[in-house]
C-alpha positions as a Markdown table, in Angstrom:
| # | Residue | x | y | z |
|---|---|---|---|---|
| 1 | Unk | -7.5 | 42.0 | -1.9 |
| 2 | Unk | -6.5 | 41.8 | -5.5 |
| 3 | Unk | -9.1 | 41.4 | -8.6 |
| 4 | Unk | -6.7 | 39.7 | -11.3 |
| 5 | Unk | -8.1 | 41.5 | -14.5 |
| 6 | Unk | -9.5 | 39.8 | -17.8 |
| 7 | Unk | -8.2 | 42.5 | -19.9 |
| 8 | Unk | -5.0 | 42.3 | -18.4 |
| 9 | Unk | -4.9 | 38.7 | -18.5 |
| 10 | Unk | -6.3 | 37.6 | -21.7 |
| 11 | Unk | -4.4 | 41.1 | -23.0 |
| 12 | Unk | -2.9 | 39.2 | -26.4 |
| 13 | Unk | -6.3 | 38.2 | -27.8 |
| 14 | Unk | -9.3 | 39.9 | -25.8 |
| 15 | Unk | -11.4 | 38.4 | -28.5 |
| 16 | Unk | -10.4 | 35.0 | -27.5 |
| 17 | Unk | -10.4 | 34.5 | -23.4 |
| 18 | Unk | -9.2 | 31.2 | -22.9 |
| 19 | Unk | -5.2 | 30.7 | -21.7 |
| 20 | Unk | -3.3 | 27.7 | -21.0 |
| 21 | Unk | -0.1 | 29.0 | -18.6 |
| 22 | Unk | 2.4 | 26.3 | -16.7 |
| 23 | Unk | 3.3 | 27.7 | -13.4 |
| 24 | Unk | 6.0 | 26.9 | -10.9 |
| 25 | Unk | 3.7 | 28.0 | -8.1 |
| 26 | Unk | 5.0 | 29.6 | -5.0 |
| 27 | Unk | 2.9 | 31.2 | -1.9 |
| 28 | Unk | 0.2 | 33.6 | -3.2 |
| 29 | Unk | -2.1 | 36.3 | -1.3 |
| 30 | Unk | -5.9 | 35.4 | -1.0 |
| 31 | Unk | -7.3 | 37.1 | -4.7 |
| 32 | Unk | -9.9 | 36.7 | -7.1 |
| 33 | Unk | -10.5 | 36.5 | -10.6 |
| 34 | Unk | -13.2 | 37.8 | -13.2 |
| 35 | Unk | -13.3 | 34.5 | -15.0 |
| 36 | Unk | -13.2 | 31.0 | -14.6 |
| 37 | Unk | -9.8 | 29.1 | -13.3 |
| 38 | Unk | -9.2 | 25.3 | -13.4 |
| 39 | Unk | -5.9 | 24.6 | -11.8 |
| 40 | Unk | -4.0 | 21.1 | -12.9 |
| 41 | Unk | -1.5 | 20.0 | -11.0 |
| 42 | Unk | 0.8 | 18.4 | -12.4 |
| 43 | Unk | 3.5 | 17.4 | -9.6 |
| 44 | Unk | 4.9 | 18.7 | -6.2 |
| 45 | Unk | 2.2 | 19.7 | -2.9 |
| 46 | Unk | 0.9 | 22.2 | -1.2 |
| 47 | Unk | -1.7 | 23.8 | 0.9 |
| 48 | Unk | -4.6 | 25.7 | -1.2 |
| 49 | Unk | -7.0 | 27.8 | 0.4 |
| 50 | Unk | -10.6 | 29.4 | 0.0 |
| 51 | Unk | -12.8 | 31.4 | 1.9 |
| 52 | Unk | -14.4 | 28.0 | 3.0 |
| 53 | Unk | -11.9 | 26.2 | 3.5 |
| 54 | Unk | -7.7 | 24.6 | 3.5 |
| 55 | Unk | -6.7 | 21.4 | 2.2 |
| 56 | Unk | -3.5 | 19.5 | 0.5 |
| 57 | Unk | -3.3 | 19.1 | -2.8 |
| 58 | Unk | -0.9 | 17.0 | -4.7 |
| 59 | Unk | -0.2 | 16.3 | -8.3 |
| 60 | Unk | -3.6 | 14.6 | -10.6 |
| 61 | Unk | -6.0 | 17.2 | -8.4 |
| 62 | Unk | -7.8 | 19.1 | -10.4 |
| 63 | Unk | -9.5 | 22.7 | -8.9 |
| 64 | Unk | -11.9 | 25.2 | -9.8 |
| 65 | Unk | -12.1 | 28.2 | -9.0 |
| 66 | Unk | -15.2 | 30.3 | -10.1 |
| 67 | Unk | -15.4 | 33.9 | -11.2 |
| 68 | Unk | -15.3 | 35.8 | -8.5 |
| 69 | Unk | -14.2 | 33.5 | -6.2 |
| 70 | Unk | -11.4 | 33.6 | -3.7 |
| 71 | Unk | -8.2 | 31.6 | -3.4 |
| 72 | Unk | -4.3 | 31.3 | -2.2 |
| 73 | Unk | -2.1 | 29.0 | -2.2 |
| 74 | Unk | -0.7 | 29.1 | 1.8 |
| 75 | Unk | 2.3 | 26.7 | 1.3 |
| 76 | Unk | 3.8 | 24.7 | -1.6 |
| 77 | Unk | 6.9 | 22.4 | -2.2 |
| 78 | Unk | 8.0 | 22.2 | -5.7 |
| 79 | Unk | 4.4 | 22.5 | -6.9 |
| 80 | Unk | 4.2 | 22.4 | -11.1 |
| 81 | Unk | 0.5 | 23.5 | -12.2 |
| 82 | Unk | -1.4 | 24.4 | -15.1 |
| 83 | Unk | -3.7 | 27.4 | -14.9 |
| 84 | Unk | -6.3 | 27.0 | -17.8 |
| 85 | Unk | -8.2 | 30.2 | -17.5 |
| 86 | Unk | -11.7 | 31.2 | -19.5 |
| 87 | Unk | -14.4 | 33.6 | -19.7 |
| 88 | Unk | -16.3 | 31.2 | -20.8 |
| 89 | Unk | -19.6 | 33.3 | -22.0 |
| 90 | Unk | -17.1 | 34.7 | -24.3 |
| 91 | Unk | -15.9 | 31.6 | -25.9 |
| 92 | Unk | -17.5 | 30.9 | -29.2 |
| 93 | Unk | -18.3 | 26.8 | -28.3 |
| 94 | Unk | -21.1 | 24.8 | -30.1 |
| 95 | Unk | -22.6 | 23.4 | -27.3 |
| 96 | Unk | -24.2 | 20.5 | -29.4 |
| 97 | Unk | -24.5 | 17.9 | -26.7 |
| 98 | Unk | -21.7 | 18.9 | -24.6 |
| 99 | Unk | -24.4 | 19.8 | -21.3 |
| 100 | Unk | -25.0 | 15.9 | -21.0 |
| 101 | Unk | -21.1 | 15.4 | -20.0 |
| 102 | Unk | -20.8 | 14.9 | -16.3 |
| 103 | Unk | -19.2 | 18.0 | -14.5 |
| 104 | Unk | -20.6 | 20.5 | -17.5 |
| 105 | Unk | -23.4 | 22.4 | -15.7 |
| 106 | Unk | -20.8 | 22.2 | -12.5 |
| 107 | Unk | -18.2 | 24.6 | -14.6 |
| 108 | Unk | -20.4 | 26.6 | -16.7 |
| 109 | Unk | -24.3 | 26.8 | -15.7 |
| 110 | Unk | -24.0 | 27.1 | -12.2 |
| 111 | Unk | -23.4 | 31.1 | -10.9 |
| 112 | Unk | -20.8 | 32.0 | -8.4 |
| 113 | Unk | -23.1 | 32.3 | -5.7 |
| 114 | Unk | -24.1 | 29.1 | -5.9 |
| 115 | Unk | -20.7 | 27.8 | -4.6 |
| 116 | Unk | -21.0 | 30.8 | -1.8 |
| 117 | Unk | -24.2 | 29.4 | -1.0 |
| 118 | Unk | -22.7 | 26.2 | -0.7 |
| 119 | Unk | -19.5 | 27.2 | 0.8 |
| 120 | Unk | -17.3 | 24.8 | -1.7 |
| 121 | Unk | -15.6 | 24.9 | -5.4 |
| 122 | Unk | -14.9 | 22.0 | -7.1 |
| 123 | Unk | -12.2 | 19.7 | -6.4 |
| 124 | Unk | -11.7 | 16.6 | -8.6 |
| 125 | Unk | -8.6 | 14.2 | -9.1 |
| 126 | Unk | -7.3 | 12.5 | -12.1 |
| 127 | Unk | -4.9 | 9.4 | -11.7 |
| 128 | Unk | -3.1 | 7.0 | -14.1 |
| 129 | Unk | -3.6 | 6.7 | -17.6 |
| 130 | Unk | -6.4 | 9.5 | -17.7 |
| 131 | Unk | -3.8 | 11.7 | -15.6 |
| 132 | Unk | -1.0 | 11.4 | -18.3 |
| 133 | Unk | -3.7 | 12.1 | -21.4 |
| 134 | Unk | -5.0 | 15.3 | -19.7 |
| 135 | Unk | -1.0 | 16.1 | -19.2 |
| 136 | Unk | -0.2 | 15.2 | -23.3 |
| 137 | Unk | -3.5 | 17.5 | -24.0 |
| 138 | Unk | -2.4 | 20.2 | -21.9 |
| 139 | Unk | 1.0 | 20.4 | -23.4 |
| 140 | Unk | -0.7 | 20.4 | -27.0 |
| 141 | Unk | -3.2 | 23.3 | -26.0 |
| 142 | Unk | -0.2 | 25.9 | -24.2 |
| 143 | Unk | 2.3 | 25.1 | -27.5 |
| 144 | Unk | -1.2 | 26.6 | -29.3 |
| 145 | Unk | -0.9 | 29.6 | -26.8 |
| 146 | Unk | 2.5 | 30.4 | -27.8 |
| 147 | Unk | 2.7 | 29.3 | -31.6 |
| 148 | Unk | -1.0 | 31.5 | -32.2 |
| 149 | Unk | -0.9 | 30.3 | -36.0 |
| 150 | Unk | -3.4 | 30.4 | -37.7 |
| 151 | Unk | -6.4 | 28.1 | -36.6 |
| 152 | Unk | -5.2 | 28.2 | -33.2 |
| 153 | Unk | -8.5 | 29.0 | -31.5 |
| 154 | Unk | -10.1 | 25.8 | -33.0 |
| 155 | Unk | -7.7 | 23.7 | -31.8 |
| 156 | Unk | -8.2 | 24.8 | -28.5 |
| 157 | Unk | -11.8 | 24.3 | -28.4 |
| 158 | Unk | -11.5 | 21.2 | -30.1 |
């Protein structure tokens, strides 16, 4: 089964792991990761599985996928999603307050095994109005990705 590498994939700023990529998503092989995915989709369907378990997903679901977990996608039809990928115990975020949000110590305090333990990763949906600002904010943070001017890595956090 296939690892998918942070120095491969965060290979234009290792210093910096957090990537924004827009993917027309075909059928993938069951593989991991050795950092953090949240998958956006943005249109189209298909089938995603983990080790626990197969559903539909369709565009405004939102999916995590914790390091070292395992994923696939078994069957998709047109499906358009973003991939924002971290390592986020490498990202230089002032926490302030952030740990009060709702869903914070879900993506970043709680360990892999954890969601083993429970046999689940997150899975959230977005609709409407909140569904097209996550899509506008998206599109700002991968033209970041490409431009990499100067300041880039703020506006990403920010």
């Amino acid at each position: 089964m296939q690892t998918k590498q942070v120095e491969i994939v965060f290979r234009h700023d290792r210093d910096f792991p957090l990537r924004v990529c827009y993917e027309n998503q075909n059928v993938t092989p069951m593989h991991s990761h050795q950092f953090t995915e949240i998958v956006i989709i943005i249109s189209g369907r298909g089938i995603h599985e983990t080790k626990f378990s197969k559903y539909e997903i369709i565009g405004g679901d939102v999916l995590v996928v914790p390091e070292n977990g395992y994923h696939r996608y078994v069957e998709t039809d047109s499906l358009v999603l973003v991939n924002l990928v971290f390592k986020h115990e490498n990202l230089p975020i002032p926490l302030i307050d952030l740990y009060k949000l709702p869903g914070f110590n879900a993506l970043f305090s709680i360990s892999s095994e954890h969601f083993d333990k429970n046999r689940f990763y997150p899975k959230f949906r977005i609709e409407g109005n909140d569904f097209a600002r996550i899509k506008r904010i998206l599109d700002e943070m991968k033209d970041e990705t490409i431009n990499v001017i100067p300041g880039y890595r703020c506006c990403l956090i920010l």
